[in-house]
C-alpha positions in Angstrom: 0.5 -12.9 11.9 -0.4 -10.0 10.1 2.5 -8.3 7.8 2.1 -4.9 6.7 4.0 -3.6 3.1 4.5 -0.1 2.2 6.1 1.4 -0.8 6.3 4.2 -2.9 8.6 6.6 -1.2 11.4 8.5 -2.7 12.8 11.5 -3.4 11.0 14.8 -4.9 11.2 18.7 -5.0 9.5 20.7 -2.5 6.0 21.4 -4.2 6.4 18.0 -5.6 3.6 15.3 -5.2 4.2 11.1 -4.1 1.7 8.6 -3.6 2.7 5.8 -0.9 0.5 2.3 -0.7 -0.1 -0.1 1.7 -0.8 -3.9 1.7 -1.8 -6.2 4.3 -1.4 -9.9 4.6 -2.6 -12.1 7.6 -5.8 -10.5 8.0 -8.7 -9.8 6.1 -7.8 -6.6 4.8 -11.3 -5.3 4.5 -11.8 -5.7 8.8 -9.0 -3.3 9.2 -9.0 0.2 10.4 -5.5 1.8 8.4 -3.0 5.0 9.7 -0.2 6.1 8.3 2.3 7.8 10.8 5.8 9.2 10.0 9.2 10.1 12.2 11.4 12.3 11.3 14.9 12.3 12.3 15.2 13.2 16.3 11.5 13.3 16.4 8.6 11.3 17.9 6.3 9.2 15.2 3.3 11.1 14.6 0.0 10.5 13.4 -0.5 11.4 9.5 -3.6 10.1 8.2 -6.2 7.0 8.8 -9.0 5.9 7.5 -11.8 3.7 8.5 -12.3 -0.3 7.3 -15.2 1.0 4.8 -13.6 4.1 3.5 -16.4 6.4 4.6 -14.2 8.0 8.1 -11.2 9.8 7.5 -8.7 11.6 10.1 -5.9 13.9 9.1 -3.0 15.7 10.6 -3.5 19.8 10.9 0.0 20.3 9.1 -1.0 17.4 6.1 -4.8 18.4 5.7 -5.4 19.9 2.4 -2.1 18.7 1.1 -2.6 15.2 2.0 -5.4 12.0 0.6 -6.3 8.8 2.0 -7.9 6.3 0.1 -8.6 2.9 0.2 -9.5 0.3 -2.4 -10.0 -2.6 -0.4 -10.3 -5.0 -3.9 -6.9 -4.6 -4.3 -5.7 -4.6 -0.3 -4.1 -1.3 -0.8 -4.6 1.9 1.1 -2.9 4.9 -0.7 -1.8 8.3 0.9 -1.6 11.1 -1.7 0.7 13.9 -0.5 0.6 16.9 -2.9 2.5 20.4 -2.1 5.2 18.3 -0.4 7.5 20.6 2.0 11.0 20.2 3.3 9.4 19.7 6.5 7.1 16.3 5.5 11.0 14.2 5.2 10.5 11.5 7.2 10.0 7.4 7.2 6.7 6.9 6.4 4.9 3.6 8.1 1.8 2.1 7.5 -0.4 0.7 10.6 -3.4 -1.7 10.8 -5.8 -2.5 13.9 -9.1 -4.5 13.9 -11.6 -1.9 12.7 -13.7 -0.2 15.4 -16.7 2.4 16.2 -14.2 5.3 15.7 -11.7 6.0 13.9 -8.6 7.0 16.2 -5.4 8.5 15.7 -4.0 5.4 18.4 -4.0 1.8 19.6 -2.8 0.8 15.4 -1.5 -3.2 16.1 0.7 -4.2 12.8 3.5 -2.1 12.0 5.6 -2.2 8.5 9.1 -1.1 8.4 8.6 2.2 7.1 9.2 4.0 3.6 11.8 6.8 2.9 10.3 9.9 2.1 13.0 13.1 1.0 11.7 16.5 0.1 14.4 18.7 -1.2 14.3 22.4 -1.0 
């Protein structure tokens, strides 16, 4: 069973910066394909971010690219998701996704779920 960690929410200022991770346990970290997706309150989850087993694809959001990094260091099992020029509008629980890794990197079909990280951007 794979279980999926992620941490490194909070609260910040609008203009602010946070950096969430993302650990993995169960599978080899390294064969996994990572997303992060978020849901605000009375929304839908949506896709954020993702990026490829190897590092070298990345997908992003319209409304997070520029703002927004994805990284992986898969030495550590982490995956890390830099959000910069943080806006009222990115509150939301944050959750990190796995899948097995694949041809193409997709925003859907992620497997393993965590249980989400708080994030709070204040005016």
């Amino acid at each position: 069973q794979v279980q999926v960690i992620e941490s490194g929410g909070g609260l910040v200022q609008a203009g602010g910066s946070l950096r969430l991770s993302c650990t993995t346990s169960g599978r080899i970290f390294s064969s996994l394909d990572i997303g992060w997706f978020r849901q605000a309150p009375g929304k839908e989850r949506e896709f954020v971010a993702g990026i490829s087993w190897g590092g070298d694809s990345k997908l992003y959001a319209d409304g997070v690219k520029g703002r927004f990094t994805i990284s992986r260091d898969n030495s550590k099992s982490t995956v890390f998701l830099r959000m910069d020029s943080l806006k009222p509008e990115d509150t939301a629980v944050y959750y990190c996704a796995g899948r097995s890794s694949r041809i193409v990197l997709t925003t859907t079909n992620y497997d393993y779920w965590g249980q989400g990280t708080q994030v709070t951007v204040s005016p």
